[in-house]
C-alpha positions in Angstrom: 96.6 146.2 84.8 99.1 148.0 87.2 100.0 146.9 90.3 98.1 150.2 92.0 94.7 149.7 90.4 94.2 146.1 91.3 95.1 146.7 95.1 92.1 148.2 96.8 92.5 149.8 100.4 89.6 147.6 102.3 86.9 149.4 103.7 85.7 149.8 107.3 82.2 148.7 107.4 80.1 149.4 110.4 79.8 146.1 112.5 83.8 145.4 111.8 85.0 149.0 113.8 84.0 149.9 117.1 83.8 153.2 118.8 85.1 152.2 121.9 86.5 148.9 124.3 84.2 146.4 125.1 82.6 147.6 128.2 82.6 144.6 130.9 78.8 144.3 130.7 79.3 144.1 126.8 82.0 141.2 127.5 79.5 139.3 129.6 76.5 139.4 127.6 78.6 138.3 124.3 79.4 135.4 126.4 76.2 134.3 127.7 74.5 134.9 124.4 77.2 132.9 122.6 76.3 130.3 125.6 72.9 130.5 124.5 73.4 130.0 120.6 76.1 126.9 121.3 73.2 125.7 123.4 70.6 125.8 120.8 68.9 129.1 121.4 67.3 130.4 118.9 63.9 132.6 119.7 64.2 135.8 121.1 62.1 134.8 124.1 64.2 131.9 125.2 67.2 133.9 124.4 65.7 136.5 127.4 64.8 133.4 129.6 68.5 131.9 129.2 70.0 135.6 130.4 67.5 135.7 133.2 68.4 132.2 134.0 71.9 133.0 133.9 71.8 135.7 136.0 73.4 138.0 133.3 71.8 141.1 134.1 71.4 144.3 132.3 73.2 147.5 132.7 70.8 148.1 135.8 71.3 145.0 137.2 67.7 144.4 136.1 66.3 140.8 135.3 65.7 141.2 130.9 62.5 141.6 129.0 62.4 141.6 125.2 61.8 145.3 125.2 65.0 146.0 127.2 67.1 143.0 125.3 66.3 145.0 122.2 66.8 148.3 123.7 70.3 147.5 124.3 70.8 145.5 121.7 69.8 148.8 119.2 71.8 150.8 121.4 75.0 148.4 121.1 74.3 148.2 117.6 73.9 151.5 116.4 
């Protein structure tokens, strides 16, 4: 086999591009949410709680519910 053929260009999958920089609320709730997982974390509820806790507000500087955590998080996702 050439050379050519066995040398694939890699793909871009969706999770491994972004469409723009990290936004500095993006920055900080990657961080506390990485907190949160170190810390052992691991229900969506006590996820909320741990933001709250941490004072790591939402785009509104709102306290988080689990509608507006996954809000976001299907926003940032998508």
């Amino acid at each position: 086999m050439e050379q050519e053929q066995r040398v694939c260009e890699p793909a871009n999958i969706v999770w491994q591009t972004r469409t723009h920089e990290e936004t500095a609320f993006e920055r900080r709730l990657a961080d506390a949410m990485e907190r949160a997982f170190v810390e052992g974390v691991t229900e969506l509820d006590a996820l909320v709680d741990y933001l709250n806790a941490a004072s790591v507000r939402d785009e509104e500087n709102r306290a988080w519910t689990v509608e507006t955590y996954r809000a976001v998080m299907a926003r940032l996702g998508g």
